[in-house]
DOTIKE-592876 format. One record per residue (C-alpha): residue number from 1; residue in one letter; x, y, z. Coordinates in nm, 2 decimals, always signed. Example, Ala and Ser with C-alpha at 12.3 -4.5 7.8 and 13.67 -1.06 7.14 Angstrom:
BEGIN
   nr  rest      px      py      pz
    1     a   +1.23   -0.45   +0.78
    2     s   +1.37   -0.11   +0.71
***
This chain:
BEGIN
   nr  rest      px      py      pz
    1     x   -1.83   -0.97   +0.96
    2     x   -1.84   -1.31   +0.97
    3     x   -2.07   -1.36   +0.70
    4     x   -2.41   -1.24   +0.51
    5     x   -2.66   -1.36   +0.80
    6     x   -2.42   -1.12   +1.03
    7     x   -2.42   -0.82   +0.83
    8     x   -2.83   -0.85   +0.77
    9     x   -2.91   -0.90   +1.10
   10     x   -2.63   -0.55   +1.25
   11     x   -2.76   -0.32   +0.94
   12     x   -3.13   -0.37   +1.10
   13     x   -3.06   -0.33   +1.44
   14     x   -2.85   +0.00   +1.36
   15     x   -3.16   +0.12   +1.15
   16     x   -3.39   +0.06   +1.38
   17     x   -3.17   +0.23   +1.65
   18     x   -3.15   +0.52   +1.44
   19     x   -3.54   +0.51   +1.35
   20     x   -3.55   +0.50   +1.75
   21     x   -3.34   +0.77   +1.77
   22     x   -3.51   +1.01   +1.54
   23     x   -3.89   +0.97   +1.73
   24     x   -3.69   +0.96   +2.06
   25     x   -3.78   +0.67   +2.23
   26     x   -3.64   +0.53   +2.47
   27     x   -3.59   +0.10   +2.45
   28     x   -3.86   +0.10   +2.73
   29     x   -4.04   +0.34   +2.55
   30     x   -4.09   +0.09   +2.20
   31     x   -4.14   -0.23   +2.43
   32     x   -4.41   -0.06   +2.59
   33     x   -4.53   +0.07   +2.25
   34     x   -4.50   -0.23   +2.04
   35     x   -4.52   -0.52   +2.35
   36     x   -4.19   -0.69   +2.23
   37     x   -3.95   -0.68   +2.58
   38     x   -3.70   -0.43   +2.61
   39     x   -3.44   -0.74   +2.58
   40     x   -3.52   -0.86   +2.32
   41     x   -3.52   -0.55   +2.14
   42     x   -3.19   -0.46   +2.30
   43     x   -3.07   -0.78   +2.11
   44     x   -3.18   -0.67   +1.75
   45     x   -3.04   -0.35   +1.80
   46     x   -2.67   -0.54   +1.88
   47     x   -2.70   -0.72   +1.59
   48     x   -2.76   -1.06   +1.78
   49     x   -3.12   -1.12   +1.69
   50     x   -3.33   -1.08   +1.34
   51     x   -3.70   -1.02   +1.41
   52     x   -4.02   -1.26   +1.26
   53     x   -4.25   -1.08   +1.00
   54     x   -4.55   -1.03   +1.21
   55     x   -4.27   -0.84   +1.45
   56     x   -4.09   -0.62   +1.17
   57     x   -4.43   -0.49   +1.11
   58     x   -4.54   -0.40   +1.43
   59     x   -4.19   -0.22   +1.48
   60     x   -4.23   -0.05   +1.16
   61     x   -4.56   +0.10   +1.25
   62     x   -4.43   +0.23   +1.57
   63     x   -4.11   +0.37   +1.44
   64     x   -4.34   +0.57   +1.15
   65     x   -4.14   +0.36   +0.86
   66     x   -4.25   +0.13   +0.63
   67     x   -4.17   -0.27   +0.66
   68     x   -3.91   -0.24   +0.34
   69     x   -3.71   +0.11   +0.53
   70     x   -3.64   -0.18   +0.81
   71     x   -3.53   -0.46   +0.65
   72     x   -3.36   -0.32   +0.35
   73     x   -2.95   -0.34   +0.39
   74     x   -2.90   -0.01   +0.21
   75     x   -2.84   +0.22   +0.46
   76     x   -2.86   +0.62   +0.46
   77     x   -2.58   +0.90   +0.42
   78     x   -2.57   +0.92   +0.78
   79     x   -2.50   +0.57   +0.83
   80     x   -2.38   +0.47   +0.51
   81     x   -1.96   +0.46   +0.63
   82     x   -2.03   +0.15   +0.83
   83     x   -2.12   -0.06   +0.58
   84     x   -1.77   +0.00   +0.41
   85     x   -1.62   -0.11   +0.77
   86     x   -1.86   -0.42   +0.84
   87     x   -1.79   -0.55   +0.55
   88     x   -1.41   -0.51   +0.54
   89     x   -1.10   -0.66   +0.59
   90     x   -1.08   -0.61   +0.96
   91     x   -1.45   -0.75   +1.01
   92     x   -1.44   -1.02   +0.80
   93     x   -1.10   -1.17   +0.88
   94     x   -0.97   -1.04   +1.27
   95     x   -1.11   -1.23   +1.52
   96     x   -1.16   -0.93   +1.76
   97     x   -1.26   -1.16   +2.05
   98     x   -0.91   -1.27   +2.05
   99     x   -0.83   -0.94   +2.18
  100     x   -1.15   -0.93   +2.47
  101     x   -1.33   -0.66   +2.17
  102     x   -1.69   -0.73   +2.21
  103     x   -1.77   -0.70   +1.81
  104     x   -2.13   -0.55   +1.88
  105     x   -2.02   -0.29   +2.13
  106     x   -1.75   -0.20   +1.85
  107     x   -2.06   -0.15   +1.63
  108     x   -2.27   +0.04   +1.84
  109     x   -1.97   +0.28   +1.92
  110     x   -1.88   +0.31   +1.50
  111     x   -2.30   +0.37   +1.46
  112     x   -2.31   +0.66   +1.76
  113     x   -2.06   +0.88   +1.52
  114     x   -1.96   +0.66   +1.18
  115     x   -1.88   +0.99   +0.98
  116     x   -1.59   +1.06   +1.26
  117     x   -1.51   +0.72   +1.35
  118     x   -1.47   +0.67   +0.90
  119     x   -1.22   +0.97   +0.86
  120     x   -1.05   +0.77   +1.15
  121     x   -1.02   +0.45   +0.99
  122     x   -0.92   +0.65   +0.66
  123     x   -0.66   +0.82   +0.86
  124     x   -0.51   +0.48   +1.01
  125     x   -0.51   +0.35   +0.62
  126     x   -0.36   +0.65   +0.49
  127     x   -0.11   +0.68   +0.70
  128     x   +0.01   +0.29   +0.62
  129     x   +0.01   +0.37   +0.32
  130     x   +0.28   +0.63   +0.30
  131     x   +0.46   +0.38   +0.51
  132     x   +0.41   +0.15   +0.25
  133     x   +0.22   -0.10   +0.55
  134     x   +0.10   -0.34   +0.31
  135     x   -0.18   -0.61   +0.44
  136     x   +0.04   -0.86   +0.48
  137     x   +0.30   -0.64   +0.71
  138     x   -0.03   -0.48   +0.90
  139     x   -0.15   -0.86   +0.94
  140     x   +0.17   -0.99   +1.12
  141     x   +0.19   -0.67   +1.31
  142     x   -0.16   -0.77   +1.44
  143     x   -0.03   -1.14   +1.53
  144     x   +0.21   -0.95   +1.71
  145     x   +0.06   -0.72   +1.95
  146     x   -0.12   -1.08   +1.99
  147     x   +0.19   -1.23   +2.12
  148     x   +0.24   -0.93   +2.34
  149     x   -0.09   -0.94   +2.48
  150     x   -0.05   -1.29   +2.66
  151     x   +0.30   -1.25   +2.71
  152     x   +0.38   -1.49   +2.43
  153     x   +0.31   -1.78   +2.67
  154     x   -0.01   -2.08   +2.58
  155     x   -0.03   -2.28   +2.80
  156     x   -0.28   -2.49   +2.63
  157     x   +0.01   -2.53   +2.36
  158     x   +0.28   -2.61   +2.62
  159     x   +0.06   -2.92   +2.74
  160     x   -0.04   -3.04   +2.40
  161     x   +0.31   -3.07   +2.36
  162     x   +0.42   -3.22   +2.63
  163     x   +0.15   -3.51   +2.59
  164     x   +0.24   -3.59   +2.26
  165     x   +0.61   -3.60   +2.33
  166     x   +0.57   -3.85   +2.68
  167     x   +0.34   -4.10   +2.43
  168     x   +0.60   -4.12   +2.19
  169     x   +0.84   -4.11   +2.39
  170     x   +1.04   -3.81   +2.19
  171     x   +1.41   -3.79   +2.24
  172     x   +1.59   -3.51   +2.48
  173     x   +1.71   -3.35   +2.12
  174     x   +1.48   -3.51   +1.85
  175     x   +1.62   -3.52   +1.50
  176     x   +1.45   -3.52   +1.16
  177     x   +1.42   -3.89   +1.16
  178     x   +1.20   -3.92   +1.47
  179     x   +1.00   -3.65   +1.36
  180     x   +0.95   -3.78   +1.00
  181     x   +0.88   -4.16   +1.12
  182     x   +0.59   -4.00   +1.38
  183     x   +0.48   -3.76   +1.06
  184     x   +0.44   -4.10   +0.78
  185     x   +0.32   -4.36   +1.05
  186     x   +0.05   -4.13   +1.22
  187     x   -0.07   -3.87   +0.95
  188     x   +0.02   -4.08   +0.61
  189     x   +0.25   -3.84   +0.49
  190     x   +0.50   -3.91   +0.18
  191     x   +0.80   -3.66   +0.26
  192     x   +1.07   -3.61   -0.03
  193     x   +1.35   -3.43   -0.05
  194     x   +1.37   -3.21   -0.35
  195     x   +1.61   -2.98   -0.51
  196     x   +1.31   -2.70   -0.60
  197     x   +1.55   -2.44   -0.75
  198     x   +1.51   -2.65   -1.09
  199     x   +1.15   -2.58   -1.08
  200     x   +1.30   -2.15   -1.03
  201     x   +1.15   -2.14   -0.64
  202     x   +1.43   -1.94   -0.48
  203     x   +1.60   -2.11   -0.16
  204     x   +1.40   -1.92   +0.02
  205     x   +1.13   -2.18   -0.02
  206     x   +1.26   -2.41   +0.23
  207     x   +0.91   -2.67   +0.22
  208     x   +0.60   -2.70   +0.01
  209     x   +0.32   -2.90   +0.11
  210     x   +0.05   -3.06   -0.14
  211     x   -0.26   -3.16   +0.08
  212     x   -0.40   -3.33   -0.20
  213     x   -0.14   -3.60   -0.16
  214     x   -0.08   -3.54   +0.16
  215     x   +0.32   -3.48   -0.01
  216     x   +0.58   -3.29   +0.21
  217     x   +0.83   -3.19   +0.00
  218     x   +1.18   -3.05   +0.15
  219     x   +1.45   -2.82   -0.03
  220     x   +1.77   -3.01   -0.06
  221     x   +1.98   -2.74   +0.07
  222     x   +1.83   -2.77   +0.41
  223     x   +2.06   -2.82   +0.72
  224     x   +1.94   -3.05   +0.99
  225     x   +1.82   -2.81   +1.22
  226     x   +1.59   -2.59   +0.92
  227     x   +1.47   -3.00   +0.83
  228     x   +1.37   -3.12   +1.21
  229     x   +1.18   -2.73   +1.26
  230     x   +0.98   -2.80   +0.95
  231     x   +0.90   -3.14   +1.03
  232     x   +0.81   -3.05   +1.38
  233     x   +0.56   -2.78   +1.26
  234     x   +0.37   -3.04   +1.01
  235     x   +0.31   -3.21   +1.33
  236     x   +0.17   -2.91   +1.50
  237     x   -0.05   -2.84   +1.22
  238     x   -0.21   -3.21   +1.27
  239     x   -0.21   -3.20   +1.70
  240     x   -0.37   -2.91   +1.72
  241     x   -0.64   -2.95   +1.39
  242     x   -0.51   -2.59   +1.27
  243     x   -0.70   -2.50   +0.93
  244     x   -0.67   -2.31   +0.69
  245     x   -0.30   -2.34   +0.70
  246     x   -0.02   -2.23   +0.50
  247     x   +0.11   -2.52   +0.26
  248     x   +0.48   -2.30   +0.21
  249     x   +0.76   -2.23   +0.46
  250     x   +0.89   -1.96   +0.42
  251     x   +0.57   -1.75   +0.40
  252     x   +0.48   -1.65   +0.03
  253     x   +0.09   -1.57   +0.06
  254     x   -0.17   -1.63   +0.29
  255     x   -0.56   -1.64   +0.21
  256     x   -0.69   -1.50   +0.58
  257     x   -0.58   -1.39   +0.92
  258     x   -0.69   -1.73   +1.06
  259     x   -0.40   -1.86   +0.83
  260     x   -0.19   -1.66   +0.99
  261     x   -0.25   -1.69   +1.30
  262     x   -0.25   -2.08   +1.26
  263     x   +0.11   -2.04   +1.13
  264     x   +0.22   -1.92   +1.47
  265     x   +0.05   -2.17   +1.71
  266     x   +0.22   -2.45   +1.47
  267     x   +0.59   -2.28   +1.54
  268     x   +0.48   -2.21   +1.84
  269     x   +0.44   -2.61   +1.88
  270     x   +0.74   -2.72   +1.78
  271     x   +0.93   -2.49   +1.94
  272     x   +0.78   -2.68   +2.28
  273     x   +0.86   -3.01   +2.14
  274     x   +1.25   -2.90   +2.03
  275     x   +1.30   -2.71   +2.39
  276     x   +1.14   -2.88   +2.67
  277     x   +1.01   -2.60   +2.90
  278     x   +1.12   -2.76   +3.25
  279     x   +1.44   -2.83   +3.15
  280     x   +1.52   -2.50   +3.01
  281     x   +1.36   -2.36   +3.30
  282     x   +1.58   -2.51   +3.54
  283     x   +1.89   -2.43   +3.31
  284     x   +1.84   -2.08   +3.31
  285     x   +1.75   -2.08   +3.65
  286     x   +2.15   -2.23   +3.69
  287     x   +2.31   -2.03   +3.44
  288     x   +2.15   -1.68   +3.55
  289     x   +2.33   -1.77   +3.91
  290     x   +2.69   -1.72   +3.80
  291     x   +2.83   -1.44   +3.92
  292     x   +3.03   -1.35   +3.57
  293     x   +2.92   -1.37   +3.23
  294     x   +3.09   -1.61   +2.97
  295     x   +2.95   -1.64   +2.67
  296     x   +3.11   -2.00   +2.61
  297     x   +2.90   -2.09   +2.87
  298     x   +2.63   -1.98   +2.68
  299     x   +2.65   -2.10   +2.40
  300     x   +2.71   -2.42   +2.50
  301     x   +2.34   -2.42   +2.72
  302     x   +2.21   -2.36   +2.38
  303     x   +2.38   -2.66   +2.21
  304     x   +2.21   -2.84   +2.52
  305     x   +1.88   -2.81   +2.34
  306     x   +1.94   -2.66   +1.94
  307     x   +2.17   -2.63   +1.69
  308     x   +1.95   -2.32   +1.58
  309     x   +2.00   -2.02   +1.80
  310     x   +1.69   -1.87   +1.65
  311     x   +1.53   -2.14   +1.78
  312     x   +1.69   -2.16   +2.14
  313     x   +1.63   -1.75   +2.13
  314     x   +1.29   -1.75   +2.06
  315     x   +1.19   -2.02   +2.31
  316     x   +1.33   -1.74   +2.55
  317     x   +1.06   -1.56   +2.49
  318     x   +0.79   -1.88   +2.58
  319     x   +0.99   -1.91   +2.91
  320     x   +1.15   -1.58   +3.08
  321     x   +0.83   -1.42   +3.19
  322     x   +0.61   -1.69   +3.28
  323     x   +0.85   -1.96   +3.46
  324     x   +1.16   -1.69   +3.58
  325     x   +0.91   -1.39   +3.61
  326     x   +1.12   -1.18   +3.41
  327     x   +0.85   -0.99   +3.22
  328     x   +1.00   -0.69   +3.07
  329     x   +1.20   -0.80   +2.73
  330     x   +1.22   -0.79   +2.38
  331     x   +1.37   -1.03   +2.10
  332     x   +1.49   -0.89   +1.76
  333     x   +1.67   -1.08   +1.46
  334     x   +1.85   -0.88   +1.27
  335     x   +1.94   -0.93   +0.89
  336     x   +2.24   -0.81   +0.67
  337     x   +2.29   -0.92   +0.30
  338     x   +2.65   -1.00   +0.17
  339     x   +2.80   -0.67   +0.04
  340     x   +2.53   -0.46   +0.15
  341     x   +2.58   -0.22   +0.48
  342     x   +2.16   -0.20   +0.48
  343     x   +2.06   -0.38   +0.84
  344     x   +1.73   -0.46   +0.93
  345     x   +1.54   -0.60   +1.18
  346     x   +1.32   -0.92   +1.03
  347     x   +1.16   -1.06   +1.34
  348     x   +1.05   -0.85   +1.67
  349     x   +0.89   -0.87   +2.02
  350     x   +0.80   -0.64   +2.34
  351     x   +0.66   -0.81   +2.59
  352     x   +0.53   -0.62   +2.91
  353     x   +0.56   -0.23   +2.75
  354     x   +0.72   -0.13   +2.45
  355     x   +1.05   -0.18   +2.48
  356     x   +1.31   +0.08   +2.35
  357     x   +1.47   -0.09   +2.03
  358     x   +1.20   -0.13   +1.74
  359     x   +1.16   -0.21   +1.38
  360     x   +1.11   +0.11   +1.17
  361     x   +0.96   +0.17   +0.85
  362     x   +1.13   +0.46   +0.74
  363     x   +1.50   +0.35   +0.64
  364     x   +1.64   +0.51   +0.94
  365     x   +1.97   +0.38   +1.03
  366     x   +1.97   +0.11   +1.35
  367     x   +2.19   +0.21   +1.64
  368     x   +2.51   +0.09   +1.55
  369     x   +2.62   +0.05   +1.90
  370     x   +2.35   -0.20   +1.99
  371     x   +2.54   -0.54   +2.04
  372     x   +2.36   -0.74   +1.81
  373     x   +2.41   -0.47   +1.47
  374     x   +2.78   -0.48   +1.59
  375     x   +2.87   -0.82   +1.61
  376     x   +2.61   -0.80   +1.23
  377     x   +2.84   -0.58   +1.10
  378     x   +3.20   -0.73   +1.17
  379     x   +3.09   -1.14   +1.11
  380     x   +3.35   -1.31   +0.92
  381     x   +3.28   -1.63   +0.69
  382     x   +3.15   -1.91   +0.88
  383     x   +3.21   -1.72   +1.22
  384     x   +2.94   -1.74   +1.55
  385     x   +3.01   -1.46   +1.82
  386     x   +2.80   -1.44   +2.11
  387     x   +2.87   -1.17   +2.36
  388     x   +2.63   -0.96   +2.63
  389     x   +2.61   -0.59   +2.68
  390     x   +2.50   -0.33   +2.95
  391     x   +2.28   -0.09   +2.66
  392     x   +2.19   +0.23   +2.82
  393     x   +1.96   +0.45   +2.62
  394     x   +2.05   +0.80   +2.71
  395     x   +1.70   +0.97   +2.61
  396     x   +1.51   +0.72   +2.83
  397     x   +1.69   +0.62   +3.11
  398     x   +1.65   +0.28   +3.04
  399     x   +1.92   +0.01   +3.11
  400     x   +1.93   -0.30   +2.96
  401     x   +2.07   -0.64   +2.93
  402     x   +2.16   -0.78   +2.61
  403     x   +2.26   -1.12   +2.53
  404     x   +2.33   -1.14   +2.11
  405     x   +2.44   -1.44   +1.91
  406     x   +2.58   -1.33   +1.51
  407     x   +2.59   -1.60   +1.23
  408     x   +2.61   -1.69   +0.84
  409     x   +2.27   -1.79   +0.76
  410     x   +2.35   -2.16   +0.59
  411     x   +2.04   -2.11   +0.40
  412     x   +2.02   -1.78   +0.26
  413     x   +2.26   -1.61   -0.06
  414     x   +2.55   -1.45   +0.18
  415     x   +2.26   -1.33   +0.40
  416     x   +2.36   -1.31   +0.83
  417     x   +2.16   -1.28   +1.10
  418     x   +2.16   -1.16   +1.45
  419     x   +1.94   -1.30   +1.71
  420     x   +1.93   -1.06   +2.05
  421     x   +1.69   -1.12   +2.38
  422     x   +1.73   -0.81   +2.57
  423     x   +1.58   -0.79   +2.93
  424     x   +1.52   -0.44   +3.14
  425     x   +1.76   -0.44   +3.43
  426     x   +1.51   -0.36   +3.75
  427     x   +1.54   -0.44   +4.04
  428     x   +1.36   -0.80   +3.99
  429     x   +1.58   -0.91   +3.67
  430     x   +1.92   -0.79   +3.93
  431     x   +1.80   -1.04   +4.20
  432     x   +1.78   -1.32   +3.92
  433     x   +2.07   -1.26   +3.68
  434     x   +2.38   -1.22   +3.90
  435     x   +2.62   -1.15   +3.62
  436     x   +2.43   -0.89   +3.52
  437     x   +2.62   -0.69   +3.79
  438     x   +2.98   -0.86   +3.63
  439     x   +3.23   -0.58   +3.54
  440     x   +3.27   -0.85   +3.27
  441     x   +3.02   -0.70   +3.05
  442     x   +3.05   -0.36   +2.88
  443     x   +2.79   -0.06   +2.95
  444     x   +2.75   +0.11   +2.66
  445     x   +2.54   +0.44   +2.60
  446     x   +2.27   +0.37   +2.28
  447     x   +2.02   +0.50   +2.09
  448     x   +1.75   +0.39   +1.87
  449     x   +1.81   +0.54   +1.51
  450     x   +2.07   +0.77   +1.41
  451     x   +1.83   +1.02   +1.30
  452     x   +1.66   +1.04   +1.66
  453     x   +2.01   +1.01   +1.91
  454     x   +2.17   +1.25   +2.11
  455     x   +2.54   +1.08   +2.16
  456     x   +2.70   +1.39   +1.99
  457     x   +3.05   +1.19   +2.01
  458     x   +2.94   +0.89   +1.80
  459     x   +3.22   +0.72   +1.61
  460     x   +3.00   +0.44   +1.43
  461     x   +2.71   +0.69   +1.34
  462     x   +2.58   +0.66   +1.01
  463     x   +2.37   +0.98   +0.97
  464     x   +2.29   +1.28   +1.11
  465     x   +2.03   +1.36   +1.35
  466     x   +1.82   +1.55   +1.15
  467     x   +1.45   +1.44   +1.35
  468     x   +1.61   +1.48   +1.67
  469     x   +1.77   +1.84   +1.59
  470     x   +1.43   +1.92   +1.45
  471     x   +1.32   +1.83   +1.74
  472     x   +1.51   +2.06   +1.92
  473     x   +1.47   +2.32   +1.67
  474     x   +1.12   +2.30   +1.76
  475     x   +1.14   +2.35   +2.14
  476     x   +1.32   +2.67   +2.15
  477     x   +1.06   +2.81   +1.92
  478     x   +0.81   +2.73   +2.15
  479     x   +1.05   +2.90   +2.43
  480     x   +1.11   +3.18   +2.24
  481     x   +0.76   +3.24   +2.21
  482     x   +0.69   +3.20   +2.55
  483     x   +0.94   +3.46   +2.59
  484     x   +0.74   +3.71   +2.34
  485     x   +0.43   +3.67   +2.53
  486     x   +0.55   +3.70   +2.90
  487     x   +0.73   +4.06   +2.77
  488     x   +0.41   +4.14   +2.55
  489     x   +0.15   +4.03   +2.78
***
C-alpha cells in the first residue's frame, strides 16, 4: 500500500463489503436503504473513498454493526490474510500500475477468497525460498519482466536523450572528459578519482556517490569505457529527476523497488547518449545485408560506437525490435572466474516470448555447446573472439541466430565474460539478415542444461541427464498404465 491513509480507507471498504455480503444486499440495495448513491458506495468499497461520520453511522445502522465494527482496521479470521498482503512488500514497494494491475481490482479479487488467494502467496514465497530467491534477486526479476513487457524500448528516454545531446552538442563517441565537464558545470559535482581498495571496498565497487557533497568518487582501476558509462549514468540520474537512487555502482543495497527501477532508466540513458539510435539503426540495417558473415566486420561496427561490447550488446536490445522489427530475441552475459569451470549467466533478456536459453537457479550445468559458454570456456589471456552460430535446440524446434563476443573482464579478479544477442530465425529475421543463410556459420544441435538434453552423443557434456531421463522414466509409466487399464477394463 502506499501508505496508512490507503490501508484505512481498503480495510473499510472490504468490511463493509463483507457486512454487505452477510445481510445480502445488493449495492443498489444499501443506497436505497441508507440514501448514499450506489457510486459512491462502490468507491468506499474499492478502497478510493473514506466516508464522513454522520455517513459511517447511517451505514452502520443498516449493515446491523456498530460504528467501531466499521471503522476499526482489525479485521476478522475470514479476512484477516489480507492485511498480511496490503501491508507487504509487494504493496508497499511494486508499482503495480506499471504493469496495467488496477491495485483495487487486485484487492477485491484477494477479498472474494483471501484464505486461498494467502496459501497462494505462501506457496509463491516458499517455493523462492528453496531456490534461495532472495528479495533482491525476486526484485530485478520483477524489473525484468518489466523490460520484457515494453520490449525494452522508452521512447520517452530515447528523446530525452537525444535533446540533451543536440544542446551540448555531444561528440559522435563521447569520452569521460565531455561527460565530466557537462556533470561539474551543470549539476556542481566534485568528481575524484580514488583508489577505494585502501578503504577494503573490493574492485567491484567501481563509483560511490555522497549526495551530501554532491562528491562522485571513481575507483582508480577503472578503464575508460567503465569511467565514461558511469559518468554518463550521473547524468541520467539528474535529466530525468530519478529519486531515490542508488549512490553505488556496482549494486550493493537498495532501500525500495523505485530505487531499482530508477537504476535502470539511468543506464538505460546513457546507453542512448553512448549509442545514438539512428546511426546504429542504419548500421545494422547495412551490416545485416551481407550476404556472408565475418565477425571482423563486426566487431569493427561495434568499435564504431564502444569500446564496451556489453555496452554495444545491450543497446541491441533498445534497437532490434522497435527500429528493424526483429522482435523475438534474447541477450545473456555470461561469467566465468579464473580457475573455476562454474559458468553462469549474470545478466538476461527475452523479449517477445520466452526465449529458449535461461538463467537457472539450481546449479544445472549451461549447454556447453551454446556459442557464447564455448568461446567462455577456451578464452586465452587478454584474448576477444567474436563468432556467430546456427543453435538449434532439438526438444523445441527452435532455430536460432547467435552472435557472441568472449573477453577478460579488465576490471574483475581473472573474472571473463560473454555477451550473446541471439535472434529466432523466422521467416521475418531471414528477409532482414542475409548471412543468416551463409554456409559460413555453423548449425549446431543445443540444449538448455545438461540435466534436461537429449543429444545422447554429446562430447562436451558435463552431467548426466538425470531430469530429462526422469522424465522419460515417467512417461512410460503412464503408458504402461494405460496399457493395464485397456486389458483390465
Amino acid at each position: 500500500m502506499a501508505n496508512d491513509s490507503d490501508f484505512i480507507k481498503t480495510v473499510f471498504g472490504l468490511k463493509m463489503k463483507q457486512f454487505r455480503q452477510k445481510k445480502n444486499y445488493s449495492l443498489q440495495d444499501l443506497a436505497h436503504i441508507t440514501g448514499v448513491s450506489k457510486s459512491y458506495l462502490n468507491e468506499i468499497e474499492n478502497g478510493k473513498k473514506y466516508p464522513k461520520h454522520d455517513k459511517i453511522s447511517q451505514l452502520a445502522s443498516a449493515l446491523n454493526c456498530t460504528y467501531d465494527d466499521l471503522v476499526s482496521t482489525k479485521l476478522d479470521k475470514s479476512l484477516a490474510p489480507i492485511t498480511e498482503i496490503l501491508q507487504s512488500d509487494f504493496f508497499k514497494e511494486i508499482p503495480l500500475d506499471l504493469f496495467g494491475i488496477n491495485r483495487n481490482n487486485l484487492i477485491s479479487i484477494i477479498s472474494d477468497a483471501p484464505k486461498k488467494v494467502t496459501a497462494f502467496i505462501n506457496t509463491l514465497i516458499e517455493i523462492s525460498k528453496n531456490y534461495n530467491l532472495s528479495k533482491e534477486r525476486f526484485y530485478f526479476a520483477v524489473v525484468r519482466s518489466f523490460q520484457e513487457l515494453y520490449d525494452n524500448y522508452f521512447p520517452e528516454i530515447e528523446e530525452k536523450a537525444n535533446n540533451y545531446i543536440l544542446e551540448n552538442n555531444i561528440s559522435t563517441k563521447p569520452k569521460s572528459a565531455e561527460f565530466e565537464e557537462l556533470l561539474e558545470k551543470q549539476f556542481e559535482y566534485e568528481i575524484k578519482s580514488l583508489d577505494l581498495e585502501q578503504y577494503g571496498a573490493s574492485g567491484k565497487l567501481r563509483s560511490l556517490f555522497i549526495p551530501e557533497k554532491k562528491l562522485l568518487l571513481l575507483n582508480a582501476l577503472l578503464d575508460e569505457d567503465q569511467k565514461t558509462f558511469i559518468l554518463a549514468k550521473e547524468i541520467g540520474f539528474n535529466i530525468l529527476n530519478l529519486n531515490p537512487r542508488p549512490n553505488t555502482y556496482s549494486w550493493l543495497d537498495f532501500t525500495s523497488f523505485e530505487e531499482l527501477l530508477n537504476n535502470y532508466y539511468a543506464a538505460y540513458f546513457a546507453g542512448s547518449l553512448l549509442i545514438r539510435k539512428e546511426t546504429l539503426t542504419q548500421k545494422l540495417s547495412d551490416f545485416f545485408q551481407n550476404e556472408e558473415w565475418n565477425p571482423t566486420h563486426f566487431e569493427n561496427l561495434i568499435q564504431e560506437f564502444t569500446n564496451s561490447p556489453e555496452t554495444f550488446y545491450y543497446r541491441l536490445t533498445n534497437i532490434l525490435p522497435q527500429e528493424l522489427g526483429i522482435k523475438d530475441l534474447f541477450y545473456l552475459c555470461f561469467t566465468k572466474k579464473k580457475n573455476s569451470d562454474k559458468i553462469q549467466i549474470l545478466k538476461e533478456l527475452h523479449l517477445n516470448q520466452q526465449q529458449a536459453p535461461h538463467a537457472n537457479a539450481t546449479s544445472e550445468h549451461y549447454c556447453r555447446r551454446w556459442i557464447a559458454v564455448k568461446n567462455l570456456s577456451s578464452l586465452k589471456e587478454n584474448e576477444k573472439v567474436t563468432d556467430a552460430q546456427i543453435s538449434h535446440y532439438k526438444d523445441t524446434g527452435l532455430t536460432y541466430l547467435v552472435i557472441s563476443t568472449s573477453q577478460k573482464n579488465p576490471f574483475s579478479d581473472g573474472t571473463n565474460r560473454s555477451y550473446c544477442i541471439g535472434i529466432l530465425l523466422n521467416s521475418n529475421a531471414l528477409k532482414k539478415i542475409k548471412f543468416a543463410k551463409s554456409n559460413q556459420i555453423k548449425t549446431v544441435d543445443v540444449g538448455i542444461t545438461c540435466e534436461f538434453c537429449s543429444i545422447s552423443d554429446c562430447e562436451v557434456r558435463k552431467a548426466p541427464p538425470l531430469r530429462l531421463e526422469k522424465q522419460i522414466f515417467n512417461e512410460n509409466m503412464k503408458k504402461s498404465i494405460q496399457k493395464i487399464r485397456k486389458e483390465i477394463l
